[in-house]
C-alpha positions as CSV (number, residue, x, y, z in Angstrom):
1,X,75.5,1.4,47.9
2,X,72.0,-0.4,47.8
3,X,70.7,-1.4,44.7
4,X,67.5,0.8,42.6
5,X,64.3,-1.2,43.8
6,X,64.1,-2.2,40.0
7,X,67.3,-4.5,40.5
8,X,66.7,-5.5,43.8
9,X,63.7,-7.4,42.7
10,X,65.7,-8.9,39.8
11,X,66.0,-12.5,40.0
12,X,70.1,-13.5,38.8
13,X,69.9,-13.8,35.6
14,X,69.9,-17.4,34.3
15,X,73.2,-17.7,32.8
16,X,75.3,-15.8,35.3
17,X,75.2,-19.1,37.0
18,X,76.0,-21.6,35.1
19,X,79.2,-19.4,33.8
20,X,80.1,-19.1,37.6
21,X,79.8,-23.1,37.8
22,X,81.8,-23.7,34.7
23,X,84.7,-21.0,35.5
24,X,84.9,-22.8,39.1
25,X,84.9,-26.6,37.4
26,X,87.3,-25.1,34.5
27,X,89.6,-23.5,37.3
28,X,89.6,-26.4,38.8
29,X,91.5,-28.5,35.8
30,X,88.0,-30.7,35.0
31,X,86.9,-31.0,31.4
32,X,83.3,-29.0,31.2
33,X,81.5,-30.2,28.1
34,X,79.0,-27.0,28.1
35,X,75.3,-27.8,26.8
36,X,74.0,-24.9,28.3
37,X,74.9,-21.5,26.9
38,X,73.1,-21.0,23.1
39,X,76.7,-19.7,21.8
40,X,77.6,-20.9,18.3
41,X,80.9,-23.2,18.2
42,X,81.3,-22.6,14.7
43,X,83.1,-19.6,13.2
44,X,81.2,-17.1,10.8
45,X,81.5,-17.8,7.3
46,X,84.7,-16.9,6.1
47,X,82.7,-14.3,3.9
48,X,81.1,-12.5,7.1
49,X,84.7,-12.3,8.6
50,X,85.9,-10.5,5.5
51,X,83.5,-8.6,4.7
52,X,84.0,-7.1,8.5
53,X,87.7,-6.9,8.3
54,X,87.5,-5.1,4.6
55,X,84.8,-2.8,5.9
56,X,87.1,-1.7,9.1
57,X,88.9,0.1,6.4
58,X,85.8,2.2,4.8
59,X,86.8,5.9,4.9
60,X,83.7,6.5,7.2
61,X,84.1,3.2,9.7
62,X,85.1,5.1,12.9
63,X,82.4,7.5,12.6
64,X,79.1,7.6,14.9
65,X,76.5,5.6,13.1
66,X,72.6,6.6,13.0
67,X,70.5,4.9,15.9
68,X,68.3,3.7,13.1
69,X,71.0,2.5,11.2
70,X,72.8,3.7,8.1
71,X,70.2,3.9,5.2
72,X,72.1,1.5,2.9
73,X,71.9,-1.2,5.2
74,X,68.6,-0.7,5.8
75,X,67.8,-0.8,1.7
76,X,69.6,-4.1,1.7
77,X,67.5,-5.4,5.1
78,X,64.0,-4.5,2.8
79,X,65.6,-6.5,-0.4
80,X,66.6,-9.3,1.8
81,X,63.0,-9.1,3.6
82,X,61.3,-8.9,0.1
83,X,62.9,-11.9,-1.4
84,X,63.0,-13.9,2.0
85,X,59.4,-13.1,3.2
86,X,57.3,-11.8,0.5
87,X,56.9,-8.5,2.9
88,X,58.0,-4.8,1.0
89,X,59.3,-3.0,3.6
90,X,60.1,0.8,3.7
91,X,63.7,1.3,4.8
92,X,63.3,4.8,5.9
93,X,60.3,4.4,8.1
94,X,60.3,0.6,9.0
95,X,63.7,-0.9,10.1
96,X,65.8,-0.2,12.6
97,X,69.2,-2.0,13.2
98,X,69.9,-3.0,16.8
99,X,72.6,-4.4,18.8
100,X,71.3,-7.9,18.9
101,X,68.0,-8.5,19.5
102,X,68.4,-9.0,23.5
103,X,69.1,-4.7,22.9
104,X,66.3,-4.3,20.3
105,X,63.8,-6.1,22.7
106,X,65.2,-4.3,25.8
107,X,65.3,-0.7,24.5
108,X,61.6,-1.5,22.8
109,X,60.3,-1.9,26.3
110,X,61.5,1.4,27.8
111,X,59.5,3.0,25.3
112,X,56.0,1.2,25.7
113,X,55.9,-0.5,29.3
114,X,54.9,2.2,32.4
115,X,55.6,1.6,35.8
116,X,52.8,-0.9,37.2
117,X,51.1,-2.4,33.4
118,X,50.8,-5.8,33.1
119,X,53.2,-7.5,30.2
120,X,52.0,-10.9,28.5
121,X,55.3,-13.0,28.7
122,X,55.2,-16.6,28.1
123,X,56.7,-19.7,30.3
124,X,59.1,-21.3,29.7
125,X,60.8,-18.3,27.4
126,X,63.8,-16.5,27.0
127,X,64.7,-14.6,30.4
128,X,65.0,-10.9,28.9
129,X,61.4,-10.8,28.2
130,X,60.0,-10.7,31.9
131,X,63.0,-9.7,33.6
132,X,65.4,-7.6,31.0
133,X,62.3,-6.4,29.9
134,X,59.0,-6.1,32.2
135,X,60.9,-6.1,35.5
136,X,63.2,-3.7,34.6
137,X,61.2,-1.2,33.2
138,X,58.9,-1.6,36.3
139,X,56.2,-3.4,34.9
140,X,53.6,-7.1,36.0
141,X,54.0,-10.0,34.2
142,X,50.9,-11.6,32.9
143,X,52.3,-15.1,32.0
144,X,51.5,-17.0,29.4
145,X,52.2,-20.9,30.0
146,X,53.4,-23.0,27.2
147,X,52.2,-26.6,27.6
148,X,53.8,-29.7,25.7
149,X,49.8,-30.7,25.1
150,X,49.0,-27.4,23.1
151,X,52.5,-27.9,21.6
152,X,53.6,-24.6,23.6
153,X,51.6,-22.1,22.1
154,X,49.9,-19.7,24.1
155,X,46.2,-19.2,25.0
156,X,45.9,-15.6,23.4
157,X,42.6,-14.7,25.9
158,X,45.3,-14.8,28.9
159,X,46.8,-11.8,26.9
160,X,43.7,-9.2,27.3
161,X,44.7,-6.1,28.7
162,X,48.0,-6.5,28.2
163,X,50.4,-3.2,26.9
164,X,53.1,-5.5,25.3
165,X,53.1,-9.0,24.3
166,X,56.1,-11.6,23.5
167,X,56.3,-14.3,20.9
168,X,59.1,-16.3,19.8
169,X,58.5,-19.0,17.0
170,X,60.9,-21.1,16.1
171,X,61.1,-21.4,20.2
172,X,64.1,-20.7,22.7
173,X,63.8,-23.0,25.1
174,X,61.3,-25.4,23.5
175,X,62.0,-25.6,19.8
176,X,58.6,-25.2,19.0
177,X,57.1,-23.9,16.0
178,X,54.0,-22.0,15.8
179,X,50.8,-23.4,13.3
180,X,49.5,-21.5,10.5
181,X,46.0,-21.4,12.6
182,X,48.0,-20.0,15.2
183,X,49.5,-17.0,13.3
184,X,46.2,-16.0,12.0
185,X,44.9,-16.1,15.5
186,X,48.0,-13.9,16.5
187,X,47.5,-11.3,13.3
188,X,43.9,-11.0,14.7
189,X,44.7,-10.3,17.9
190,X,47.3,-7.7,16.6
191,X,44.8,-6.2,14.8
192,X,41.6,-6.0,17.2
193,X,43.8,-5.1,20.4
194,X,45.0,-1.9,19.4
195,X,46.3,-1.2,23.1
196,X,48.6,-4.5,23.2
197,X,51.9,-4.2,20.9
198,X,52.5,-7.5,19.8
199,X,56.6,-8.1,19.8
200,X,57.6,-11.0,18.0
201,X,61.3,-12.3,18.3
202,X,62.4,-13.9,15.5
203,X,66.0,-14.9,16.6
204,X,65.9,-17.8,14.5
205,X,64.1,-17.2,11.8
206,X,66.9,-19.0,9.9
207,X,68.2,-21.8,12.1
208,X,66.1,-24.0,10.6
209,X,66.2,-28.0,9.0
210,X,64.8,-30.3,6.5
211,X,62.1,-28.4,4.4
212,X,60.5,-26.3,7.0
213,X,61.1,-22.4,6.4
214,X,60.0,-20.1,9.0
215,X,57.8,-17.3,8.4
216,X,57.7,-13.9,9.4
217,X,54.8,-12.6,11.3
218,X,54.3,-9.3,9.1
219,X,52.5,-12.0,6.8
220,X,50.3,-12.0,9.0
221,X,49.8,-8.1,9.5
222,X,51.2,-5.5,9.9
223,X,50.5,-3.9,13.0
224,X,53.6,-5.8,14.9
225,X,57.0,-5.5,15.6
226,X,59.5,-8.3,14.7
227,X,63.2,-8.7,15.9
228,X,65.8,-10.5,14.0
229,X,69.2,-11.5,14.9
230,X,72.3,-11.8,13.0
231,X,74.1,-13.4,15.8
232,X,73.0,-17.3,15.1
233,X,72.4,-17.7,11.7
234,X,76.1,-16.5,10.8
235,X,77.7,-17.9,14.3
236,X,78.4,-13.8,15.3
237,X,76.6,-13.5,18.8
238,X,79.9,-11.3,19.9
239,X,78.9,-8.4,17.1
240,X,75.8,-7.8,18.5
241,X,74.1,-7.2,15.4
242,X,70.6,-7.4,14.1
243,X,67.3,-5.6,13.2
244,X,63.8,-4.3,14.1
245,X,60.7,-4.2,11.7
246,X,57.4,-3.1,11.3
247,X,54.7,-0.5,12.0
248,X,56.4,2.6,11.2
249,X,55.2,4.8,14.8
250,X,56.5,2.0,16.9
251,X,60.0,1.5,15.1
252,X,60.3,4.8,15.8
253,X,59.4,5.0,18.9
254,X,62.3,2.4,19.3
255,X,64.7,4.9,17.6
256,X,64.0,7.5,19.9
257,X,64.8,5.7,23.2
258,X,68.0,4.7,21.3
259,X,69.0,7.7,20.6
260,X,68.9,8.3,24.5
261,X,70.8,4.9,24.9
262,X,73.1,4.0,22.1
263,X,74.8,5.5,19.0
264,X,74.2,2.6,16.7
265,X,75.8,0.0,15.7
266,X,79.3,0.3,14.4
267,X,79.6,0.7,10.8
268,X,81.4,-2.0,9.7
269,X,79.3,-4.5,11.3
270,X,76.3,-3.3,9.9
271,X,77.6,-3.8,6.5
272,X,78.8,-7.2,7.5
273,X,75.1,-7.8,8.2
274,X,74.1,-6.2,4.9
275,X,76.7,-7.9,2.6
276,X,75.5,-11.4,4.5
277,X,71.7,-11.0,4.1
278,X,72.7,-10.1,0.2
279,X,73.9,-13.8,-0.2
280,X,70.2,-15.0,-0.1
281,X,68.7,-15.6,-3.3
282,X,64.9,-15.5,-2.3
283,X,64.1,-18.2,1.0
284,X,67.7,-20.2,-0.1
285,X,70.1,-19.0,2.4
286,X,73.8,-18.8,1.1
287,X,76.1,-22.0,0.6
288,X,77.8,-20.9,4.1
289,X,74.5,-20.6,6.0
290,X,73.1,-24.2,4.5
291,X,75.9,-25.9,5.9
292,X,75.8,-24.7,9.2
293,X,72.3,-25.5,8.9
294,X,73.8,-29.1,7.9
295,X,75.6,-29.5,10.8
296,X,73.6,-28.5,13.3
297,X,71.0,-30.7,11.8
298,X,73.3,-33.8,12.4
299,X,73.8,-32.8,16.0
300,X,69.9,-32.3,16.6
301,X,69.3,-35.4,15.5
302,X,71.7,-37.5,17.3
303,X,70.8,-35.7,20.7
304,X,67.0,-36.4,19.7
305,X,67.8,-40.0,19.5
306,X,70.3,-40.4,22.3
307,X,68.1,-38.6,24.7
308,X,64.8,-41.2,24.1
309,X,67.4,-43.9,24.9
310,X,67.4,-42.5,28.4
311,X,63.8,-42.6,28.1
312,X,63.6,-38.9,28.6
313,X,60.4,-37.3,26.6
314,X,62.1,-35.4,24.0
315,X,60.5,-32.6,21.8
316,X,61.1,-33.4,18.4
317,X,61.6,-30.1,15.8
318,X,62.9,-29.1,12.8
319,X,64.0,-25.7,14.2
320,X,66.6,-23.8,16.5
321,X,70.1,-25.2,17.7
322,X,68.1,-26.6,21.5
323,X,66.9,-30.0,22.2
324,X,64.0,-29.9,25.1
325,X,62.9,-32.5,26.7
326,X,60.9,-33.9,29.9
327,X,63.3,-35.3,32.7
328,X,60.8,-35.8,35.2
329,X,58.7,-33.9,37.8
330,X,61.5,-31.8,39.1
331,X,64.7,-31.8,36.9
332,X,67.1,-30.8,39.3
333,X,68.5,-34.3,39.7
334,X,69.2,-34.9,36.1
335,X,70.9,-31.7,35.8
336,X,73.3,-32.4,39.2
337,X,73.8,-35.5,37.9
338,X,75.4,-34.4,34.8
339,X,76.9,-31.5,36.6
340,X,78.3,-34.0,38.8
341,X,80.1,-35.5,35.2
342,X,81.3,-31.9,34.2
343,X,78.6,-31.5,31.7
344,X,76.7,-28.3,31.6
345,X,72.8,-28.5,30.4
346,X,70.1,-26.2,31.7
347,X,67.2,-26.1,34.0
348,X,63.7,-25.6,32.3
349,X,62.7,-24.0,35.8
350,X,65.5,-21.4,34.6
351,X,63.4,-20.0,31.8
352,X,59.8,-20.0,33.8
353,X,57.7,-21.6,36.3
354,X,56.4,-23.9,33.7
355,X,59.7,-24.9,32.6
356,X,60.0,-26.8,35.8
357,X,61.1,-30.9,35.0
358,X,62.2,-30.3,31.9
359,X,65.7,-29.7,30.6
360,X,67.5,-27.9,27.6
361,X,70.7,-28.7,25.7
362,X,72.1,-26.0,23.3
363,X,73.8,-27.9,20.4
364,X,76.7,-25.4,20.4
365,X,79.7,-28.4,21.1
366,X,81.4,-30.5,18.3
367,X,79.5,-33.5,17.5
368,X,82.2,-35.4,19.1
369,X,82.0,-33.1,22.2
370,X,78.2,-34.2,22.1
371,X,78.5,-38.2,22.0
372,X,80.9,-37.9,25.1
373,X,78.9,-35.7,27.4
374,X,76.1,-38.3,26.4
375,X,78.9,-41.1,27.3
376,X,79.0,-39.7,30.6
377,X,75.5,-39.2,31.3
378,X,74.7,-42.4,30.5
């Protein structure tokens, strides 16, 4: 049976591949060290594991949830927001919990994008946006290139006339952070484009190092949506958990193409989520959450330093569990090269046109894992 038109025109999605090269290479008895995939190593906190396991057993567990998500969870999600953020929330009209925020983005679309309107998307970026998205809800990119000279922020103007716009600071692929200039240019926008939703994903809000704290775009204004993720931050991308906020109409319009789609997220999970975002006191993230923090921190900075040793033109940042970095014009060679040593990293060209030459590594091996896929580049 052919294909809808919508999936024909589809490009394979990014990470299909490489999972198709590393079950071939792994079938085939070789040792794949696997840079590519953003999927935590680490366990969840033996408090998230717990809390899930003691939750199973709530009287109510195997019921249907609410697609908005049950109303204590969302109280805890405006405490956590408050303290976190400085941004008062109101849980019955302005949160919504998702199934990870690849759902929450993905359902969001159906609800806003028509058939033929243009989408601002920004290259290099996460995949879902213009494909997951735009292409699947039948709509035109507009993109939006990120250069390493404006340190991959977006020229806003490229944006006009656009029904949906995507952010995503701290950066997947680049690691970038966005200025404080630049979030009041954003709010603005939000605010004098009334016809453009402004959808910011805020995956890792919390997967950050040293002193830098992320903010959240409501600071900025209101008239947004953001999306936050449970699944890095507490190493849980297989519970597909997380949460929408902001302007009231468009959260629920969200809930009402999830009702369509989904019957929420299961219980237990949710309160997983709400029993891990009551472990913050304020901005400080829990004892379990700083040391993943930790450790990730170690690994950034050792790939950072190994990969200027191969005189590659690294993006330094204090943010997300990716290293980017410049391997040449085209950076196909680099990547066969360290394919060709059983270690996995990803093409730039993979997230976006103006991706091309560069490469990413996701930090998601042991440290020791790390040093010997470096061994073997080298």
């Amino acid at each position: 049976m052919p294909y809808a038109y919508r999936i024909d025109r589809l490009p394979e999605y990014l990470f299909a591949d490489m999972e198709r090269q590393i079950a071939e290479k792994t079938a085939a008895g070789r040792d794949v060290i696997n840079l590519g995939i953003g999927d935590p190593d680490l366990p969840p906190p033996v408090s998230f594991t717990e809390s899930l396991q003691r939750h199973a057993a709530d009287p109510d567990a195997h019921f249907y949830s609410s697609s908005r998500g049950d109303f204590e969870v969302r109280k805890m999600i405006a405490h956590f927001f408050k303290g976190r953020f400085g941004v008062e929330l109101d849980p019955a009209t302005e949160i919504c919990v998702v199934l990870g925020g690849k759902e929450g983005l993905s359902s969001l679309a159906r609800v806003y994008i028509n058939p033929g309107e243009w989408v601002a998307v920004p290259s290099p970026a996460y995949p879902v946006y213009a494909q997951g998205a735009t292409m699947l809800c039948d709509g035109n990119i507009k993109t939006l290139p990120l250069l390493q000279e404006n340190g991959f922020l977006p020229d806003l103007t490229l944006a006009e006339g656009a029904c949906m716009l995507f952010v995503n600071y701290p950066n997947n692929p680049t690691g970038a952070i966005a200025t404080e200039y630049f979030w009041e240019q954003l709010g603005d926008f939000a605010d004098t484009h009334p016809e453009t939703i402004v959808v910011h994903d805020h995956a890792y809000a919390e997967m950050t190092f040293g002193d830098y704290v992320a903010p959240s775009f409501l600071q900025y204004t209101r008239n947004t949506i953001e999306v936050h993720s449970l699944s890095k931050v507490f190493n849980a991308t297989g519970f597909r958990i997380g949460f929408a906020v902001g302007r009231a109409d468009i959260i629920s319009g969200l809930v009402k193409a999830k009702s369509q789609i989904d019957s929420g997220a299961p219980l237990m999970i949710q309160r997983a989520m709400a029993d891990g975002l009551q472990g913050y006191r304020g901005a400080e993230p829990p004892p379990e959450v700083q040391e993943i923090r930790k450790i990730y921190g170690e690994r950034r900075a050792y790939t950072e330093h190994a990969l200027r040793e191969f005189d590659l033109d690294v993006t330094e940042s204090p943010a997300t569990f990716y290293v980017w970095a410049k391997a040449g014009e085209d950076e196909m060679p680099f990547v066969n090269h360290c394919l060709e040593r059983d270690v996995v990293v990803t093409p730039g060209s993979g997230f976006g046109s103006e991706g091309k030459g560069y490469i990413r590594l996701a930090l998601t091996q042991p440290l020791s894992r790390i040093k010997e896929a470096v061994t073997r580049i080298g």
